[in-house]
N, CA, C and O atoms as CSV, one atom per row, in Angstrom:
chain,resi,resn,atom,element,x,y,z
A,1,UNK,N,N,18.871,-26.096,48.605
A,1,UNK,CA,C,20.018,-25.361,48.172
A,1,UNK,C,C,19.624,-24.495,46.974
A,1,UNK,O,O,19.289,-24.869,45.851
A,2,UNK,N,N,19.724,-23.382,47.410
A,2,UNK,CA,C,20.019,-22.224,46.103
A,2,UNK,C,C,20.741,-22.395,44.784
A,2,UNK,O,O,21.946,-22.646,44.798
A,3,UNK,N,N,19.855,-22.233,43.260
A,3,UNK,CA,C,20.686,-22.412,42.468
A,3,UNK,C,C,20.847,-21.259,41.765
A,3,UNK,O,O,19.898,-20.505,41.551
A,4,UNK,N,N,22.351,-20.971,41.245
A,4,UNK,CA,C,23.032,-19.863,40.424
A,4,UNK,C,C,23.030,-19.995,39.127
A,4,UNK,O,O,23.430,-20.924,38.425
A,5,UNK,N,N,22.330,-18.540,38.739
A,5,UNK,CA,C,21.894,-18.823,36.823
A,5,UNK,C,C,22.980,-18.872,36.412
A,5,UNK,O,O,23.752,-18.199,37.095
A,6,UNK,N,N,23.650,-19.610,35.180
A,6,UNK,CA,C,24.577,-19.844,34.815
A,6,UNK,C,C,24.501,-18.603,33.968
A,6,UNK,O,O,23.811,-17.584,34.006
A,7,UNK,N,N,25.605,-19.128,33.072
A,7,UNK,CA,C,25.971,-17.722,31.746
A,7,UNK,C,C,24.846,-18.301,30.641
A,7,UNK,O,O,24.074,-17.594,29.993
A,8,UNK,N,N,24.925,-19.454,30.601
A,8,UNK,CA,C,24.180,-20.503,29.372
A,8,UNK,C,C,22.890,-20.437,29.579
A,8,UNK,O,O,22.228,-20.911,28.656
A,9,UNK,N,N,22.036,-19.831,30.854
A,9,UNK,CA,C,20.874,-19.788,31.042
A,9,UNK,C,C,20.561,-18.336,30.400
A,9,UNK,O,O,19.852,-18.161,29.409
A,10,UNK,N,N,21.301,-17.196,31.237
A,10,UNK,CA,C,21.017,-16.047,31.004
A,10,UNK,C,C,20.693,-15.626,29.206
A,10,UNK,O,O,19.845,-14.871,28.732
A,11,UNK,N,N,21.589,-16.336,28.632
A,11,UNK,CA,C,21.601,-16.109,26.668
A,11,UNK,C,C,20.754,-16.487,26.424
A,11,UNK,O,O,20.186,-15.776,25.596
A,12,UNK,N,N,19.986,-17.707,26.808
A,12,UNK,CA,C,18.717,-18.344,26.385
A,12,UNK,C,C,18.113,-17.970,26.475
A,12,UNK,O,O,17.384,-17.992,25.484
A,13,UNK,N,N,17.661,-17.269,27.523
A,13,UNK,CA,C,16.067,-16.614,27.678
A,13,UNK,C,C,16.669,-14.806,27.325
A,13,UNK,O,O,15.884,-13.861,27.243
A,14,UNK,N,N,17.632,-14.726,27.222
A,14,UNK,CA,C,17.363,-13.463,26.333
A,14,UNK,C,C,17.926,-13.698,24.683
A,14,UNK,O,O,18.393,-12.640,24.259
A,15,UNK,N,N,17.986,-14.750,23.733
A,15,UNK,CA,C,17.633,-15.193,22.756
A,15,UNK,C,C,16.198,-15.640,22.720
A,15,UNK,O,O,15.698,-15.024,21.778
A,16,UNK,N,N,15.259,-16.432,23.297
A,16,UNK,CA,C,14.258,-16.497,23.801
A,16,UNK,C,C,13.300,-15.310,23.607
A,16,UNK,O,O,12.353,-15.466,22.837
A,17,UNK,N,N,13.445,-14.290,24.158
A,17,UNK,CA,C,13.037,-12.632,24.720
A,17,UNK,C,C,12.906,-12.208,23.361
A,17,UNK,O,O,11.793,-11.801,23.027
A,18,UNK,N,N,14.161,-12.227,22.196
A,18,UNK,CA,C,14.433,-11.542,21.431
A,18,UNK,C,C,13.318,-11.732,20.462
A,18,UNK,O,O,12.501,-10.903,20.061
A,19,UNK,N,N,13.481,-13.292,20.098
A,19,UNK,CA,C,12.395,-14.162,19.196
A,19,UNK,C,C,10.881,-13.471,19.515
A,19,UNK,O,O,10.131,-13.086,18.617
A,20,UNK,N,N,10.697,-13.420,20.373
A,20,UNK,CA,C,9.294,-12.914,20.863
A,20,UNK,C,C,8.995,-12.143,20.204
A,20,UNK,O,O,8.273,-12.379,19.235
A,21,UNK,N,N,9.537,-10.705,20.554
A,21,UNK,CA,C,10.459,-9.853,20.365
A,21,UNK,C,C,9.909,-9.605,18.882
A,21,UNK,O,O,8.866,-8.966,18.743
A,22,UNK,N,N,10.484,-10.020,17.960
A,22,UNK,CA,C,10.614,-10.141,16.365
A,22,UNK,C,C,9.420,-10.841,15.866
A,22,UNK,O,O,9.108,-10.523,14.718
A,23,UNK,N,N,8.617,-11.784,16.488
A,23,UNK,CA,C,7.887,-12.563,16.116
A,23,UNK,C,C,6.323,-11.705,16.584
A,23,UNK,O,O,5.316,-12.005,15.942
A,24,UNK,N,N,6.220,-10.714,17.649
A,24,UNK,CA,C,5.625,-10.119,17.486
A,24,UNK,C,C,5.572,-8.935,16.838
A,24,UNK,O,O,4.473,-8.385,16.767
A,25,UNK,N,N,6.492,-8.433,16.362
A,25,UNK,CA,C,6.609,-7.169,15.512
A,25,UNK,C,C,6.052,-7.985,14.035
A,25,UNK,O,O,5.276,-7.229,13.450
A,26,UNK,N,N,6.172,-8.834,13.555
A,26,UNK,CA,C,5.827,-9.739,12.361
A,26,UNK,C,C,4.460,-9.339,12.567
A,26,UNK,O,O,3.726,-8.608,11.903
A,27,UNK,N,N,4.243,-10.120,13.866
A,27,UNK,CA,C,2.490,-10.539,13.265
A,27,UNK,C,C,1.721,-9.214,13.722
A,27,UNK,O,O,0.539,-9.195,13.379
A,28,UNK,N,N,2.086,-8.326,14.290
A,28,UNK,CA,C,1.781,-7.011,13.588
A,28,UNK,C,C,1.492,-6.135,12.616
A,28,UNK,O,O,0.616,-5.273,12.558
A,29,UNK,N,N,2.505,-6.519,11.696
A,29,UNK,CA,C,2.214,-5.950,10.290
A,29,UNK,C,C,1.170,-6.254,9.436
A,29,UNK,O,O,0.853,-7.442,9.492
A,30,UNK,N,N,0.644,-5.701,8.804
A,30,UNK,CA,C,-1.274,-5.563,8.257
A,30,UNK,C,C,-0.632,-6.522,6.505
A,30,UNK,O,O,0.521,-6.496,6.076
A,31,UNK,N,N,-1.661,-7.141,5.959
A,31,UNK,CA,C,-1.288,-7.667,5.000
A,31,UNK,C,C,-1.295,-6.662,4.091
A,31,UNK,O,O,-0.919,-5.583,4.547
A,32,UNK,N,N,-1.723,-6.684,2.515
A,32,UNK,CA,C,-1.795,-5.808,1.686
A,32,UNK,C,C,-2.566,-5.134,1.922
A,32,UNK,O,O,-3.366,-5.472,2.794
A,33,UNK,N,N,-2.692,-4.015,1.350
A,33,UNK,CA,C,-3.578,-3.037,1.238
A,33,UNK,C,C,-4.632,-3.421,-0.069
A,33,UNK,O,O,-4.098,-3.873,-1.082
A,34,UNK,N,N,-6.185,-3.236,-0.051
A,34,UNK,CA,C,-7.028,-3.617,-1.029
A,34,UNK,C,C,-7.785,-2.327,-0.950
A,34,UNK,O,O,-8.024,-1.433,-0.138
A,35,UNK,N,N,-8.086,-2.717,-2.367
A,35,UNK,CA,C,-9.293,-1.370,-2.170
A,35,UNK,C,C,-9.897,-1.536,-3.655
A,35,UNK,O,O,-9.796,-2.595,-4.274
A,36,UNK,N,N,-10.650,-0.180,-4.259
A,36,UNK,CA,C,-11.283,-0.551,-5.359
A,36,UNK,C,C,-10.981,0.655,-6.100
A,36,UNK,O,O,-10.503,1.504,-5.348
A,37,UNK,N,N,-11.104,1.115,-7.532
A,37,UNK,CA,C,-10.775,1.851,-8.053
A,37,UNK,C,C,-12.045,2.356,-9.394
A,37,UNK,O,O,-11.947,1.898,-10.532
A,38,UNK,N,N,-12.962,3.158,-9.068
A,38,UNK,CA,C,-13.615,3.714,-10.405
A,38,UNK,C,C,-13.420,5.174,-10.675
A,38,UNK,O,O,-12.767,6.025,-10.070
A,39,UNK,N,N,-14.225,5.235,-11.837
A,39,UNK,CA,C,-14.307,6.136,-12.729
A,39,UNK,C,C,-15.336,7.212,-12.289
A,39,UNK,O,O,-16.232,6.779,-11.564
A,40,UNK,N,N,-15.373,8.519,-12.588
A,40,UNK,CA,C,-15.723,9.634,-11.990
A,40,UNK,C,C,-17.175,9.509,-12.437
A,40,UNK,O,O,-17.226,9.373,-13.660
A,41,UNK,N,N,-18.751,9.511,-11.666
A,41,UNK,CA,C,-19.637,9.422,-12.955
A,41,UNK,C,C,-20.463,8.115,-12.980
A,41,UNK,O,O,-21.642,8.109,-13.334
A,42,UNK,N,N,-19.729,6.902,-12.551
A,42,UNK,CA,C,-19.736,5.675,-12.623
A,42,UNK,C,C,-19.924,4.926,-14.078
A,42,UNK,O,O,-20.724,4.071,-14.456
A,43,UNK,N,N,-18.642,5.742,-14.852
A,43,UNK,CA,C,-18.643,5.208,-15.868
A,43,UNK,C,C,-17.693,4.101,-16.129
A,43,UNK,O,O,-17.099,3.657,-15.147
A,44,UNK,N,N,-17.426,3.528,-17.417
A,44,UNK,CA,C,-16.193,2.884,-17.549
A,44,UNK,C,C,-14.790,2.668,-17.856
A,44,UNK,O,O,-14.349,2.967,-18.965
A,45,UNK,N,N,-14.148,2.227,-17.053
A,45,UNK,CA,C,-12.676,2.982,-16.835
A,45,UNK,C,C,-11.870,3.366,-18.592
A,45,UNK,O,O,-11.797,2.432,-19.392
A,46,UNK,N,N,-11.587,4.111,-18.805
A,46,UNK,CA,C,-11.013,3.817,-20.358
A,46,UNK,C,C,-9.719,3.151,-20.388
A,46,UNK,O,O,-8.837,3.206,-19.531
A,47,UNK,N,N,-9.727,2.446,-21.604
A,47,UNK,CA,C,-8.357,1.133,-21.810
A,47,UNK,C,C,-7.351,2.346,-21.346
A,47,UNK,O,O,-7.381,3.569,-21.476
A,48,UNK,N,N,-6.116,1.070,-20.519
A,48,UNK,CA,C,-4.996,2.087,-20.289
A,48,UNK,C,C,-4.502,1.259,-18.895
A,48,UNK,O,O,-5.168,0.365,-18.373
A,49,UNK,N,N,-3.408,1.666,-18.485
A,49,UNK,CA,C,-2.854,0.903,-17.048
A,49,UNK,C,C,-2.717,1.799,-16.109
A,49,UNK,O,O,-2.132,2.878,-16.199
A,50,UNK,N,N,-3.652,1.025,-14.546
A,50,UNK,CA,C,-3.943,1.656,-13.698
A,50,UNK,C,C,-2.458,1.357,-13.011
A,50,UNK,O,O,-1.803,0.323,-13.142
A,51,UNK,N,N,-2.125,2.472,-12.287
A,51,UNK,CA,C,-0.981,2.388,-11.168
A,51,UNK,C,C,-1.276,2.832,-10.148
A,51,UNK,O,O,-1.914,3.865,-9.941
A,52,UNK,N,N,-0.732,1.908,-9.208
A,52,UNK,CA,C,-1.369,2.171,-7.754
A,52,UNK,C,C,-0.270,2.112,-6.932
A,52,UNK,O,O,0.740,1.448,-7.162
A,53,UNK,N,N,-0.469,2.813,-5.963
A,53,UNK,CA,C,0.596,3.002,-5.108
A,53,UNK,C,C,0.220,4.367,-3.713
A,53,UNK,O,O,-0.632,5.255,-3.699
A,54,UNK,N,N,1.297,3.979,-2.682
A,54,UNK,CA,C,1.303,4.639,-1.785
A,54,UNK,C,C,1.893,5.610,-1.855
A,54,UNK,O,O,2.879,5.499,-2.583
A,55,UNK,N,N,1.711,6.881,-1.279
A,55,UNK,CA,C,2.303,8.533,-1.308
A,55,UNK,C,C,2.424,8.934,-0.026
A,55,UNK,O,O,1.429,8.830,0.691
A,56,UNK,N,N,3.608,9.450,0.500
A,56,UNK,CA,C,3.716,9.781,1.809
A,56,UNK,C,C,3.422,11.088,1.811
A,56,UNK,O,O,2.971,11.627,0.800
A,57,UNK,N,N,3.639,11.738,2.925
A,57,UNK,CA,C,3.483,13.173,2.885
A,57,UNK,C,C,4.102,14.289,2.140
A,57,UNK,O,O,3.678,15.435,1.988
A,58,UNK,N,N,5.352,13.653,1.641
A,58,UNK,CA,C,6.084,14.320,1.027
A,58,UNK,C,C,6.510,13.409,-0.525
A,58,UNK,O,O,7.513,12.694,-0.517
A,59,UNK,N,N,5.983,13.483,-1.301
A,59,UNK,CA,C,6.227,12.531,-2.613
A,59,UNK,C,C,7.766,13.132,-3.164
A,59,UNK,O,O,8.241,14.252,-3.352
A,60,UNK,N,N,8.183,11.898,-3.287
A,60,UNK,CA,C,9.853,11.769,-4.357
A,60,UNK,C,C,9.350,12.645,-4.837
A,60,UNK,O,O,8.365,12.984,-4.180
A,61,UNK,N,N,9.555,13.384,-5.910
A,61,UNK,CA,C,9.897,13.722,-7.013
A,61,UNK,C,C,8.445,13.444,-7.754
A,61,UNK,O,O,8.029,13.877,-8.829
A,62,UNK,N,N,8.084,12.934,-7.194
A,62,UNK,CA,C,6.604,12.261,-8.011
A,62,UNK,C,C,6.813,11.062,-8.678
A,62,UNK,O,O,6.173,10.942,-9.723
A,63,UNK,N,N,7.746,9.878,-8.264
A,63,UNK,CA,C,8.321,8.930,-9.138
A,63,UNK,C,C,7.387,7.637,-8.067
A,63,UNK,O,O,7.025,7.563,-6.893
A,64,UNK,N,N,7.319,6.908,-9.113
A,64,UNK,CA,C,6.060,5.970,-8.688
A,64,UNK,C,C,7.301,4.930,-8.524
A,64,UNK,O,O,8.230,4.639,-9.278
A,65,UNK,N,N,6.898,4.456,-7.112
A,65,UNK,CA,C,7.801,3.638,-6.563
A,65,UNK,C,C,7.699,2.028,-7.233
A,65,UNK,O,O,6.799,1.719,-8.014
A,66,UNK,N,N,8.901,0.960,-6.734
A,66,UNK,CA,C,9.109,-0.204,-7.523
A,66,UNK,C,C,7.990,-0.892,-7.141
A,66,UNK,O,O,7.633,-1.718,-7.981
A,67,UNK,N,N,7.048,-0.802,-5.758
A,67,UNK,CA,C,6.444,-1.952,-5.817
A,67,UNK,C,C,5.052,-1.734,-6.045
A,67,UNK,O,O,4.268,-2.585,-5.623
A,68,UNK,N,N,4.582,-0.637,-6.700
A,68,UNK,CA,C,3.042,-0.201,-6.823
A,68,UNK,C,C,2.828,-1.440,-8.061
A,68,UNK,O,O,3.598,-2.058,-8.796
A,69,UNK,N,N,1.489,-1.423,-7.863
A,69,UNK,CA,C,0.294,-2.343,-8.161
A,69,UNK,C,C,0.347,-2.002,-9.916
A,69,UNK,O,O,1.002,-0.961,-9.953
A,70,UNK,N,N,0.173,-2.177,-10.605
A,70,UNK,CA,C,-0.479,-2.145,-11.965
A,70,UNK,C,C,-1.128,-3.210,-12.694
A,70,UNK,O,O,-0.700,-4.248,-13.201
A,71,UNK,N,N,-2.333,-2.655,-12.610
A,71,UNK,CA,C,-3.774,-3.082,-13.633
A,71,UNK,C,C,-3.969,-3.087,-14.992
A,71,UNK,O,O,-4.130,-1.917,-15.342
A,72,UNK,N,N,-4.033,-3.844,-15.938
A,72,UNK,CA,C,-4.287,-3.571,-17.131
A,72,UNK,C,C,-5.995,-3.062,-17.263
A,72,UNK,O,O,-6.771,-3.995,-17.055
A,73,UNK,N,N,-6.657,-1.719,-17.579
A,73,UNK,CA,C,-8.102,-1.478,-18.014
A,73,UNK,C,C,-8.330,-1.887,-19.707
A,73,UNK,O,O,-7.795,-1.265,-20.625
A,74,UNK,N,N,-8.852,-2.561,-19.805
A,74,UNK,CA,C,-9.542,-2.933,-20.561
A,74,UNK,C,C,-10.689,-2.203,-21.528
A,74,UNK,O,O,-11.038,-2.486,-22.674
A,75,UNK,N,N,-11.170,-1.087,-20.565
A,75,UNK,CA,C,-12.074,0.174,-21.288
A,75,UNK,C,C,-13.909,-0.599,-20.744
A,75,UNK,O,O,-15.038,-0.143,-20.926
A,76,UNK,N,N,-13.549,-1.582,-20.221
A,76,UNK,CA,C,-15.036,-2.134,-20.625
A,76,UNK,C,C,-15.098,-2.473,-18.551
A,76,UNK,O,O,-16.293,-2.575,-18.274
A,77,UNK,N,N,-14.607,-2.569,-17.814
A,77,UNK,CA,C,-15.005,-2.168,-16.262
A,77,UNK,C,C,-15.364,-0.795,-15.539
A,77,UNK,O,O,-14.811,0.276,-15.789
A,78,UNK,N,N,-16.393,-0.996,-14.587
A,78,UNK,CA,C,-16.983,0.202,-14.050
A,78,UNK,C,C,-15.881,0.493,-12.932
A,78,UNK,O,O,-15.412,1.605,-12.687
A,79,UNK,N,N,-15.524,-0.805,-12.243
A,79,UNK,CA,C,-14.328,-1.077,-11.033
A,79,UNK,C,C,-13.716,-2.108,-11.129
A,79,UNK,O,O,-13.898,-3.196,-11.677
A,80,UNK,N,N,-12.812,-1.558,-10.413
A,80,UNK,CA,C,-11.243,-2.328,-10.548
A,80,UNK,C,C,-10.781,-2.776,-9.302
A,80,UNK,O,O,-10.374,-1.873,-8.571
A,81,UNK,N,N,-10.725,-4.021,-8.814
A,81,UNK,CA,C,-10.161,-4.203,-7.269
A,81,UNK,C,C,-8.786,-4.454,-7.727
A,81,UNK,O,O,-8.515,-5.042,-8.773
A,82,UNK,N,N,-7.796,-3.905,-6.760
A,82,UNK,CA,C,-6.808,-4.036,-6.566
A,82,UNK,C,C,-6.102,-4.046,-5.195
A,82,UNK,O,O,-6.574,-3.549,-4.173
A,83,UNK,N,N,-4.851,-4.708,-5.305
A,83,UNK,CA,C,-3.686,-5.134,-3.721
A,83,UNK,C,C,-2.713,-4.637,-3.884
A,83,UNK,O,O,-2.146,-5.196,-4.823
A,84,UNK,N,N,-2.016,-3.679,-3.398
A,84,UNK,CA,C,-0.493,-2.995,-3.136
A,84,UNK,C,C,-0.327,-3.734,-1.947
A,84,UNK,O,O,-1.108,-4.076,-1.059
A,85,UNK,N,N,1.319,-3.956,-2.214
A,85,UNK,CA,C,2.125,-4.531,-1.481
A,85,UNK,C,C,2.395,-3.440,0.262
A,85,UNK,O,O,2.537,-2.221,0.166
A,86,UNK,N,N,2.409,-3.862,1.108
A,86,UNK,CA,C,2.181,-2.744,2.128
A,86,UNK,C,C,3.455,-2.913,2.454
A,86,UNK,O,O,4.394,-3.706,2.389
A,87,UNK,N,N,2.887,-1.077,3.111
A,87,UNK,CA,C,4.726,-0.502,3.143
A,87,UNK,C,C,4.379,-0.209,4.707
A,87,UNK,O,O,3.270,-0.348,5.224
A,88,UNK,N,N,5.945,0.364,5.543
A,88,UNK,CA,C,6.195,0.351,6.656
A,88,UNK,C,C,5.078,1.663,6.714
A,88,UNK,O,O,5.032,2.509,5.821
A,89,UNK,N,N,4.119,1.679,8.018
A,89,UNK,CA,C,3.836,2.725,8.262
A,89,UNK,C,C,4.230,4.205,8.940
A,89,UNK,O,O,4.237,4.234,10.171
A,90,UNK,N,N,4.557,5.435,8.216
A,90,UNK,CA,C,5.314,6.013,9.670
A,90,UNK,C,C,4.395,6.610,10.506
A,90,UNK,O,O,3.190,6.439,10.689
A,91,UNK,N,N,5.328,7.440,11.031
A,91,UNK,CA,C,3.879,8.388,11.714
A,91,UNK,C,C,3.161,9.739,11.098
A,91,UNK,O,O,2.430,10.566,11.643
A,92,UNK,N,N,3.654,9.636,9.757
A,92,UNK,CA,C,3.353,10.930,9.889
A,92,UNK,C,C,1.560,10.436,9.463
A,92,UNK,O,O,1.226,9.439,8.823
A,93,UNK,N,N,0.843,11.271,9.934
A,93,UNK,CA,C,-0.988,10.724,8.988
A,93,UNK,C,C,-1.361,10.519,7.841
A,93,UNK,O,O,-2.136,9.617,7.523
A,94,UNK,N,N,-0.798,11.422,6.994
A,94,UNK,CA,C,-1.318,11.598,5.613
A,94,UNK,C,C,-0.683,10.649,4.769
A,94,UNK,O,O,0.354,11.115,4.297
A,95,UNK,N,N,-0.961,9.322,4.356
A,95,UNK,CA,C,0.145,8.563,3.716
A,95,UNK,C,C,-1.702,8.618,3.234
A,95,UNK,O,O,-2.721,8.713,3.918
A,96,UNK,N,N,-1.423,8.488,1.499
A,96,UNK,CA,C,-2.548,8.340,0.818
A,96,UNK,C,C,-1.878,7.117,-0.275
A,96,UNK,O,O,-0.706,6.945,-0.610
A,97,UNK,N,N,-3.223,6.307,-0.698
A,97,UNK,CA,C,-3.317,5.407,-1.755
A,97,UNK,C,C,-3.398,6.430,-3.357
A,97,UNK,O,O,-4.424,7.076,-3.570
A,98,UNK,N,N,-2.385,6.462,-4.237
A,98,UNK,CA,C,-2.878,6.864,-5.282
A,98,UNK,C,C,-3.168,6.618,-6.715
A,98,UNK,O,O,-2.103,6.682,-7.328
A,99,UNK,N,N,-4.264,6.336,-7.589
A,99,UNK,CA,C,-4.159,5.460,-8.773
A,99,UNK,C,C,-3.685,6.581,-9.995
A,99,UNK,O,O,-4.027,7.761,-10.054
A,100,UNK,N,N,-3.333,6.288,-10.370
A,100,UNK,CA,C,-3.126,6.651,-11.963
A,100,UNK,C,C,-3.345,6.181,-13.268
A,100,UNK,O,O,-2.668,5.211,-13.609
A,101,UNK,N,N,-4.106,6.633,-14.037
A,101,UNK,CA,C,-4.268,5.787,-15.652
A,101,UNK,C,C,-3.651,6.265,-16.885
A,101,UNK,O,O,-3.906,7.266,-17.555
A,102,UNK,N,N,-2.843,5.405,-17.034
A,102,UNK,CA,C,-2.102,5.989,-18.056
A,102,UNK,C,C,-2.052,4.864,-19.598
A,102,UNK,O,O,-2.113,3.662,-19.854
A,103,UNK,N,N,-1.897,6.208,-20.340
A,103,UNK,CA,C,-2.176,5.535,-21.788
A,103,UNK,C,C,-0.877,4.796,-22.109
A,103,UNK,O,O,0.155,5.373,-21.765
A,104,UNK,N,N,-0.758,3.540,-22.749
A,104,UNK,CA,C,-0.024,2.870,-23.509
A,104,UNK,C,C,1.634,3.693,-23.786
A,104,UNK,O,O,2.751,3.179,-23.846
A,105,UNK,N,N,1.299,4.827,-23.885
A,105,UNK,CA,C,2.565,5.799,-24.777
A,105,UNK,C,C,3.235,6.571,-23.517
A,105,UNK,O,O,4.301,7.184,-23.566
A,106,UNK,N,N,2.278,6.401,-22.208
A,106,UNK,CA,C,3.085,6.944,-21.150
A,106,UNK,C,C,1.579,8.329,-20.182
A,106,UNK,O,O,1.165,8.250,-19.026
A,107,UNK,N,N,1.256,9.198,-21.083
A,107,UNK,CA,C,0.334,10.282,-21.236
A,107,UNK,C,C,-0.876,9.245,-19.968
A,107,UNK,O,O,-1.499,8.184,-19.929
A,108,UNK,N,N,-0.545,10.666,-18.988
A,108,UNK,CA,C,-1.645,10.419,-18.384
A,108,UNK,C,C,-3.238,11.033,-18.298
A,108,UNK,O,O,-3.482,12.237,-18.223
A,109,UNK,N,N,-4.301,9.922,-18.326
A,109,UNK,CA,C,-5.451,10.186,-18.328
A,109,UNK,C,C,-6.298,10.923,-17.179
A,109,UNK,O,O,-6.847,12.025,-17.163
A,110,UNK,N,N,-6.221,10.129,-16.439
A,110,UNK,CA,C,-7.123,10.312,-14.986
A,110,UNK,C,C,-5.807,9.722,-13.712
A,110,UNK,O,O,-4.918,8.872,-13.763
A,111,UNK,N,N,-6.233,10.587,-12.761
A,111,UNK,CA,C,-5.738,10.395,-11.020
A,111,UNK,C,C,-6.354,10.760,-10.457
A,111,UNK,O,O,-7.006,11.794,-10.600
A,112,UNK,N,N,-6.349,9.627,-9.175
A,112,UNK,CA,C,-7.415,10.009,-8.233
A,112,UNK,C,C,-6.712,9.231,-7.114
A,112,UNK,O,O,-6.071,8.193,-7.279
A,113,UNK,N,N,-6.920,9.877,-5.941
A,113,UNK,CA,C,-6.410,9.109,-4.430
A,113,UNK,C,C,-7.177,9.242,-3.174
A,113,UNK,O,O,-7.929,10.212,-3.081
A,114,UNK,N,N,-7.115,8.614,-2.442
A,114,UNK,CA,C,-8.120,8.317,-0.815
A,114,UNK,C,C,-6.758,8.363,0.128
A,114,UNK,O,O,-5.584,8.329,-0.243
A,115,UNK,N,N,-7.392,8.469,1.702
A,115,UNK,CA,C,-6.504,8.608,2.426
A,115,UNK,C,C,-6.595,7.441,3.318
A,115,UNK,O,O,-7.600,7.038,3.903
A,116,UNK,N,N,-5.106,6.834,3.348
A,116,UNK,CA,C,-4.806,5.377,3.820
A,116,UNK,C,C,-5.451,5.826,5.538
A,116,UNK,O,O,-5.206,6.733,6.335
A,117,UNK,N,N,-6.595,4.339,5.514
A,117,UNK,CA,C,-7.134,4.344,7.049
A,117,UNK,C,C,-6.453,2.933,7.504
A,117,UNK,O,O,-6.131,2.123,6.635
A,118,UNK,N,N,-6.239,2.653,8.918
A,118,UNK,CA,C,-6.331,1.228,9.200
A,118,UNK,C,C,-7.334,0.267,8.845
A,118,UNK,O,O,-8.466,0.589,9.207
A,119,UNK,N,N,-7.223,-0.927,8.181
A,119,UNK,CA,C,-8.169,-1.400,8.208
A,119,UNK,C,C,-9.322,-1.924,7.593
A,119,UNK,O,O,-10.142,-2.836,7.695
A,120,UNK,N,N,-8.934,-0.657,6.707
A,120,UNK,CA,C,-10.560,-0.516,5.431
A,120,UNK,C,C,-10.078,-0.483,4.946
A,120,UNK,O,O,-8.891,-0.243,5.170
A,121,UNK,N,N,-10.796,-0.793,3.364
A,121,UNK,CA,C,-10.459,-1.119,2.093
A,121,UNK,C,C,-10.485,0.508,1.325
A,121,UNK,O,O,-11.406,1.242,1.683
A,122,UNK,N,N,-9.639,0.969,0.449
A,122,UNK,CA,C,-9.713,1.762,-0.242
A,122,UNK,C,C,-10.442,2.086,-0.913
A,122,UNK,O,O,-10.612,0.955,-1.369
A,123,UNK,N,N,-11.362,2.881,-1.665
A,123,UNK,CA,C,-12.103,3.834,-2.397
A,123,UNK,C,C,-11.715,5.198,-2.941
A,123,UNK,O,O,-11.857,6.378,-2.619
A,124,UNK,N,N,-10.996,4.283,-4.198
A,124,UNK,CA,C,-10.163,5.935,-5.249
A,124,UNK,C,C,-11.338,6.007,-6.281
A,124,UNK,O,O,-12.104,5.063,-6.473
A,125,UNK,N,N,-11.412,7.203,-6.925
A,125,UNK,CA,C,-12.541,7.688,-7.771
A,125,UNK,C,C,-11.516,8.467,-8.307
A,125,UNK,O,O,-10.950,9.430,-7.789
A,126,UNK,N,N,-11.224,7.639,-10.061
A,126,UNK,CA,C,-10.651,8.663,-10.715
A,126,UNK,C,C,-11.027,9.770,-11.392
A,126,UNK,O,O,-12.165,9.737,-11.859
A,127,UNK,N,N,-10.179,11.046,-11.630
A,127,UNK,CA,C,-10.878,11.544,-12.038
A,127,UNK,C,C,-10.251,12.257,-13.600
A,127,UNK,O,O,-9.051,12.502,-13.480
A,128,UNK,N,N,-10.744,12.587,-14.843
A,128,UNK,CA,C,-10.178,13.226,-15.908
A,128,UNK,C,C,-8.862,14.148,-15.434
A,128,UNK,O,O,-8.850,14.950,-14.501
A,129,UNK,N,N,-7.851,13.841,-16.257
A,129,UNK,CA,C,-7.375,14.803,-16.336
A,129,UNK,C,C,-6.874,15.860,-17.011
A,129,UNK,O,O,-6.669,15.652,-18.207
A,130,UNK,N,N,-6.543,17.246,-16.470
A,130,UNK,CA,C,-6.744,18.568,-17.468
A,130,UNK,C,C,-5.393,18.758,-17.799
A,130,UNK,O,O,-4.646,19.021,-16.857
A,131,UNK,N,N,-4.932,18.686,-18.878
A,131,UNK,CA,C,-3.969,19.699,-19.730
A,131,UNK,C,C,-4.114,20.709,-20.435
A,131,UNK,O,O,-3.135,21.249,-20.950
């Protein structure tokens, strides 16, 4: 004898479906982003706080978002490893990693940025900057 899916079957396996569903979109997502950060020259970074962060194709305003990375430099490292918190990827290509060093009072020193690949670890090379 033939049996008829109930209503109580059908929800389950598409609650079931859904979980999947969600649980593979999870384990999809890439952990942090790492990478390393020196000085132009291979000198040593000068005291000051590195900020790190992601830039889409089109930057806010230029306003460094809530969840970028910041490093205290010390003046006395050649490189700096650092982890940003990873953000949704879109499509557009050009989403770049960018550091910034900035002095104590705000005044920035050096910026420098690489272009976010899958996969690999970052390599920013800061560089002086001109006023």
């Amino acid at each position: 004898m033939k049996r008829f899916t109930d209503r109580r079957m059908v929800l389950m396996a598409a609650g079931t479906a859904a979980a999947a569903a969600v649980a593979g979109s999870v384990a999809a997502q890439t952990a942090d982003i790492r990478g390393t950060v020196e000085y132009e020259g291979g000198i040593e970074i000068p005291k000051g706080q590195l900020v790190i962060y992601v830039e889409g194709p089109a930057p806010e305003n230029a306003r460094v978002p809530d969840n970028a990375a910041r490093v205290e430099s010390d003046g006395g490292a050649k490189k700096v490893e650092f982890s940003v918190p990873a953000v949704a990827r879109t499509a557009a290509p050009a989403q770049e990693v960018v550091a910034r060093l900035e002095r104590a009072d705000g005044w920035l020193l050096a910026r420098g940025s690489a272009t976010l690949t899958a996969d690999a670890p970052v390599q920013i090379v800061l560089y002086t900057a001109m006023y």
